[in-house]
C-alpha positions as CSV (number, residue, x, y, z in Angstrom):
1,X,-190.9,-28.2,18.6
2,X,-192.6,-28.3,22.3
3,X,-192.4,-29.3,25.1
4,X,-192.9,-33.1,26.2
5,X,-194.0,-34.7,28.9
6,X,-193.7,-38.4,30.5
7,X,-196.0,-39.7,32.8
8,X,-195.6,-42.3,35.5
9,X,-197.5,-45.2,34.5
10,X,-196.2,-48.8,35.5
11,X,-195.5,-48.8,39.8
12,X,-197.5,-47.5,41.8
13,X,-198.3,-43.7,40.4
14,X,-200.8,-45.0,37.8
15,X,-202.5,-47.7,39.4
16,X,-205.7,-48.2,41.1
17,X,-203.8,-49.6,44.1
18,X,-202.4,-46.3,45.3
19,X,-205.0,-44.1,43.8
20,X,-208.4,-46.2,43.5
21,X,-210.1,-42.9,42.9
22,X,-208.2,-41.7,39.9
23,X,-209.0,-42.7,36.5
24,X,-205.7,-43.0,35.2
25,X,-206.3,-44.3,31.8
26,X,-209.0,-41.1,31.7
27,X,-206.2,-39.1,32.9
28,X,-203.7,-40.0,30.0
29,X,-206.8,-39.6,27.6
30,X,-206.7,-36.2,28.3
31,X,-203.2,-35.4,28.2
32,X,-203.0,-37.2,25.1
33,X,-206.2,-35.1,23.5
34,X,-204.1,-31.8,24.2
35,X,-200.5,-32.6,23.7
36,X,-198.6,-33.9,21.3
37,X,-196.5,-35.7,22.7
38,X,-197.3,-37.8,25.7
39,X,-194.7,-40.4,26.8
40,X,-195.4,-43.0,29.7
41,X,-192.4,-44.4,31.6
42,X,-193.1,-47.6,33.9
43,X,-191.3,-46.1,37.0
44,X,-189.6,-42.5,37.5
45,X,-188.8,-43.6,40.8
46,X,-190.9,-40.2,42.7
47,X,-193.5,-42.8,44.3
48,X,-193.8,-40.5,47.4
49,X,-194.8,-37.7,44.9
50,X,-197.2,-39.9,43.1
51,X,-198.5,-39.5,40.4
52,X,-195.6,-38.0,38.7
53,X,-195.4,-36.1,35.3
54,X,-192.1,-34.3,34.1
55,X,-192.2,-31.9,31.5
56,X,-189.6,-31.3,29.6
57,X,-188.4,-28.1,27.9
58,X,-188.6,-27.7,24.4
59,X,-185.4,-28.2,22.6
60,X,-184.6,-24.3,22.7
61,X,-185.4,-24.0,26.0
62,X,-183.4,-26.6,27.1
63,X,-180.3,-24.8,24.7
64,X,-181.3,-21.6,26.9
65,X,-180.6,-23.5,29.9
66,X,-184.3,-25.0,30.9
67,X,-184.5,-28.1,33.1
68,X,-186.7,-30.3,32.8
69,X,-189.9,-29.9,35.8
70,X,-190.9,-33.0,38.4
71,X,-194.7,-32.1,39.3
72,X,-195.9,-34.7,41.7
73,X,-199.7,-35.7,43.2
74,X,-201.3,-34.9,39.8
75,X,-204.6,-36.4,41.1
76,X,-207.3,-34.6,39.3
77,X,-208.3,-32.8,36.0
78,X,-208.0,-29.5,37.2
79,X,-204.1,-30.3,37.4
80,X,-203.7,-32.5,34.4
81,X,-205.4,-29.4,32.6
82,X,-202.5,-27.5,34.6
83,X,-199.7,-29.3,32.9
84,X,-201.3,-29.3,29.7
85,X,-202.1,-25.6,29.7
86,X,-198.6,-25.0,30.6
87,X,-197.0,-27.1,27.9
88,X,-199.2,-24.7,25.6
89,X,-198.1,-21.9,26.9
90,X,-194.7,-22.9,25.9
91,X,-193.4,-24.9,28.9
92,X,-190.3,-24.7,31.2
93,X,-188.0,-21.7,30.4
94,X,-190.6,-20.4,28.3
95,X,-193.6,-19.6,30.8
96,X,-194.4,-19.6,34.3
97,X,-196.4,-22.8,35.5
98,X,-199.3,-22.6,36.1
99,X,-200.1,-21.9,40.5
100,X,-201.9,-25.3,40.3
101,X,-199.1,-27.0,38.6
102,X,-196.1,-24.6,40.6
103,X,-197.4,-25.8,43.8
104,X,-196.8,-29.5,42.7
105,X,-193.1,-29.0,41.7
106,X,-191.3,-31.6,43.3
107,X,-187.3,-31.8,43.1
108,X,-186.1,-34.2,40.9
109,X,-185.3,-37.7,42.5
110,X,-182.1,-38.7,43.3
């Protein structure tokens, strides 16, 4: 099994209101073309981050030790491509992030 990730989809990460220049439902298109599973939570509660997507480790991984992985302000293809490509690559615990996606780790909210 691989990795999964949730997206942020319901408060103000994936809404026109706070990002009219990102074509959210495009955005979840894509993640959903490349990835099989693709969950999409109404609030994670990260709204200075936004938009938030947190992948989380496959289930080995995460019986290795993994945590699951905030990345925040994914505003573009080139980063949704970035969490995609490193859920292929196996994810956290398995392989690095990608610099595009490791420079949007956020810490997990509180």
């Amino acid at each position: 099994m691989t990795s999964r990730i949730t997206v942020c989809r319901g408060c103000c990460c994936g809404t026109a209101r706070k990002h009219p220049e990102v074509d959210h439902d495009r955005q979840l298109e894509l993640l959903r073309e490349r990835l099989p599973s693709v969950r999409v939570a109404d609030c994670l509660d990260a709204c200075e981050v936004s938009n938030v997507v947190v992948v989380q480790p496959s289930p080995a991984a995460r019986a290795a030790g993994a945590k699951p992985v905030w990345v925040g302000s994914v505003l573009d293809d080139e980063a949704v491509h970035g969490v995609a490509d490193w859920v292929d690559a196996g994810g956290p615990g398995v392989a690095a992030p990608p610099p595009l996606v490791a420079e949007r780790i956020v810490a997990t909210p509180r």
